[in-house]
N, C-alpha and C positions, 0 to 999 in steps of 0.2 A: 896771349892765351890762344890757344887752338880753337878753334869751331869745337862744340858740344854735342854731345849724342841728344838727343831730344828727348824727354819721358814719354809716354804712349797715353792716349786718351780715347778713350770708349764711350761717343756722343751724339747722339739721336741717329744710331745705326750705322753710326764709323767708326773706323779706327783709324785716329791722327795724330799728330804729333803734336806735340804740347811745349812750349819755352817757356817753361818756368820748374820752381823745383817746391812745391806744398813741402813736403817730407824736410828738405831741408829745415825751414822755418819750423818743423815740429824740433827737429836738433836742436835747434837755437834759441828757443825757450825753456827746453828742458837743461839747456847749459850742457849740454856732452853729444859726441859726432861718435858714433861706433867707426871703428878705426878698417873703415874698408881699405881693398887692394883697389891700387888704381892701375888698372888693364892698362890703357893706351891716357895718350894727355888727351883727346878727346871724351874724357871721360874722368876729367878732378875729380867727380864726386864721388865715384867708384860706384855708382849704382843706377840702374833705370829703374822708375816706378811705370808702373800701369794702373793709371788710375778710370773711372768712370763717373760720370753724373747721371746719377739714378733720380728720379722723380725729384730733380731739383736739388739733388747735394750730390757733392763729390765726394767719392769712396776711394782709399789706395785700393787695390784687386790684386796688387802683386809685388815681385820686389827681384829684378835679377842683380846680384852680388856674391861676396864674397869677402870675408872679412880676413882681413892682415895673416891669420894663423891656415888662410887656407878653410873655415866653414864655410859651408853654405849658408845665408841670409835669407828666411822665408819671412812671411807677415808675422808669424808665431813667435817667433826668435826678436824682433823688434818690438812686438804687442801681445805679451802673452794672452791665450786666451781668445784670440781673433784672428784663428788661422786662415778663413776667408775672403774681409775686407775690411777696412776699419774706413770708419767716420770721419773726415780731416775738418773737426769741429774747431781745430788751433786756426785752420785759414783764411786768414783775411787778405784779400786782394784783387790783382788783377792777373788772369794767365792768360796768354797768347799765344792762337790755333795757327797758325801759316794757313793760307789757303793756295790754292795754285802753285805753279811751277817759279823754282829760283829767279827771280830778277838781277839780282847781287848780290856774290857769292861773297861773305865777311869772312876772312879766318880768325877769328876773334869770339867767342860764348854763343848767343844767342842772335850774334847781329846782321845775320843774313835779311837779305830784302825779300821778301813774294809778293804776287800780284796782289794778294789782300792779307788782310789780318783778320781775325777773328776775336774781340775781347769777352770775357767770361770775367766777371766779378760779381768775386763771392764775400759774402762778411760769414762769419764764424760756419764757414763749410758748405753754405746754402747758395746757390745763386739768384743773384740780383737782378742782374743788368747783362746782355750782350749788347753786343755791338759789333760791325762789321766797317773796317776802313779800307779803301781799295787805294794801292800805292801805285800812283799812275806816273813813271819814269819823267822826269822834264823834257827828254827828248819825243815824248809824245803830247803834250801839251803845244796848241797849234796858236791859237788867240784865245781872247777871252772876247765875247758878244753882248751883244746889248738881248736881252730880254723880252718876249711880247710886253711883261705888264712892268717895263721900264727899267726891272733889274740887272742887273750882271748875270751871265755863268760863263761856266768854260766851256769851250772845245776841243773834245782829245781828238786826233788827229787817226783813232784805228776803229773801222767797221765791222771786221771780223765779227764774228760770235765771241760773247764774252765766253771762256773755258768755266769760270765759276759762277756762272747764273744770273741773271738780270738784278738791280741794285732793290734789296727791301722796299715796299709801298711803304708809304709816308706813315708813320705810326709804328712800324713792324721794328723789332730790334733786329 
């Protein structure tokens, strides 16, 4: 499978790319896939969402497609009545922000590597829990040291500025 177009996410004053697919899981409960065009194989699903988390839930906001006969696919046409944004009260899960610049390029769905990840888990549309994982290459991994107060950690091996921002204080998601 090809590398995948990413969906679009609108979150706390960005706009980023999103690897996961909410909309799908609403197909898959309701047991039927509208029969989009699939443009390029970078794009099985034949659709990008743009979704946002607004005061703590995830909303689709948009929808670029295009269905088999040649329609266009607006939020209206998939939700009547919610030509706007609609609620993704079906999602439960975990979706993942890419943070920073490619590390490992996958030609394969969603499996590129970045400098960090960003997890957003939500149960029925609301979110939970973030959480931020920084994917530190083994080639930058130098030793691991002993501790003042007797512990282990690691030592990466780059002083640079981090490009995504110093690691959360202790407590912070």
């Amino acid at each position: 499978m090809t590398a995948q177009m990413s969906e679009v996410l609108h979150y706390e004053g960005q706009k980023l790319s999103m690897m996961g697919n909410p909309l799908g899981d609403y197909f898959s409960l309701r047991g039927h896939w509208p029969r989009f065009q699939e443009p390029s194989t970078a794009l099985w699903r034949g659709y990008v969402g743009t979704w946002e988390v607004r005061e703590g839930r995830l909303y689709l906001i948009g929808i670029q497609a295009q269905l088999e006969d040649g329609t266009r696919v607006t939020l209206d046409t998939l939700f009547p009545g919610y030509p706007d944004r609609v609620f993704a009260h079906w999602y439960m899960g975990e979706l993942r922000v890419p943070q920073g610049r490619v590390t490992k390029y996958v030609h394969q769905g969603y499996q590129s590597q970045f400098q960090a990840d960003l997890f957003l888990h939500l149960e029925k549309g609301v979110l939970v829990t973030t959480r931020l994982i920084r994917n530190v290459p083994a080639d930058e991994l130098i030793e691991e040291v002993q501790g003042s107060a007797g512990g282990s950690g690691l030592y990466y091996g780059r002083t640079a500025p981090d490009p995504i921002g110093p690691p959360p204080e202790a407590g912070e998601p």
